[in-house]
C-alpha positions in Angstrom: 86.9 127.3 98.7 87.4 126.1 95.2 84.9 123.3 94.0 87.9 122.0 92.3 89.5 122.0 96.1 86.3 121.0 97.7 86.7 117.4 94.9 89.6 116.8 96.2 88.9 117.1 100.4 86.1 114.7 99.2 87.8 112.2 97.7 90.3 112.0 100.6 87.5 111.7 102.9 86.0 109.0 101.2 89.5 107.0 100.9 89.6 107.4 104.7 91.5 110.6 105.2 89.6 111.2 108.2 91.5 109.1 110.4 94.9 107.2 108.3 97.2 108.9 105.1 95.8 108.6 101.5 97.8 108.2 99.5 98.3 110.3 96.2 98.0 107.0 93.8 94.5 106.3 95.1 93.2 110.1 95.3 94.8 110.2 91.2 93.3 106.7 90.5 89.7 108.4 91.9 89.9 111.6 90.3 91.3 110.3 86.8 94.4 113.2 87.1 97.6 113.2 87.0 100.5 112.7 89.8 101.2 116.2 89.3 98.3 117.3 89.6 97.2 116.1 92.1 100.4 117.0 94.0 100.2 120.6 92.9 96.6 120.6 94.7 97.7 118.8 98.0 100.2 121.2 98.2 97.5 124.1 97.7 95.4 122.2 100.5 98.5 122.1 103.1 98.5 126.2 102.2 95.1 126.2 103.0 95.4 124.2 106.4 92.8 122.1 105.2 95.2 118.9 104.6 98.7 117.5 106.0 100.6 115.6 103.4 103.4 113.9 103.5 105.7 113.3 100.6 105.8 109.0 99.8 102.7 109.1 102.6 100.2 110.8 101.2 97.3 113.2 102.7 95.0 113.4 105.3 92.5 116.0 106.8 93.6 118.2 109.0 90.5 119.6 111.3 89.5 122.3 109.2 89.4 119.9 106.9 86.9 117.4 108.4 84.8 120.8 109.3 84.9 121.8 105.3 84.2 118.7 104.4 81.0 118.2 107.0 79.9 121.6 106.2 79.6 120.7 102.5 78.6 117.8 103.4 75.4 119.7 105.4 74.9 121.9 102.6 74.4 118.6 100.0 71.6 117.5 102.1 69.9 120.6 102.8 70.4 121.2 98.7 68.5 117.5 98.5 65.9 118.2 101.0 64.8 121.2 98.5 64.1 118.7 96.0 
C-alpha cells in the first residue's frame, strides 16, 4: 500500500467512512486536491477492495479497509511508543 493511498483511507476514516458515504467534496476539501484527483484515487481504492464508492455518494471503507486503516493505525503507536 501506497502512503499516497494509505492518506487517503485516512482521511475517509476520519470523515466517518467507517460507518456512512464521504463524500469526494469533503475528502478534496481535506486533502487540498483536485475532484479529479481524488476520483482517480477512489477508483484505485475500489481496485484495491479497500473502498466502495459511489458516483454523486461518495466513499466508504470496505472491511479491508477498516483492517488497513487499524493496522496503520497500530503501527503509528507502536512507531510513538519508540519515542
Amino acid at each position: 500500500m501506497t502512503p499516497n493511498k494509505e492518506d487517503y483511507i485516512k482521511t475517509i476514516y476520519k470523515l466517518g467512512g467507517k460507518d456512512e458515504f464521504v463524500t469526494n467534496k469533503a475528502i478534496n476539501q481535506m486533502l487540498d486536491l483536485s475532484a479529479a484527483s481524488t476520483t482517480e484515487m477512489l477508483n484505485k481504492l475500489v481496485h484495491d477492495g479497500t473502498v466502495e464508492y459511489i458516483r454523486y455518494k461518495g466513499a466508504k471503507l470496505t472491511q479491508k479497509g477498516i483492517k488497513v486503516r487499524s493496522e496503520e493505525h497500530t503501527s503509528e503507536l507502536q512507531s510513538l511508543s519508540r519515542i
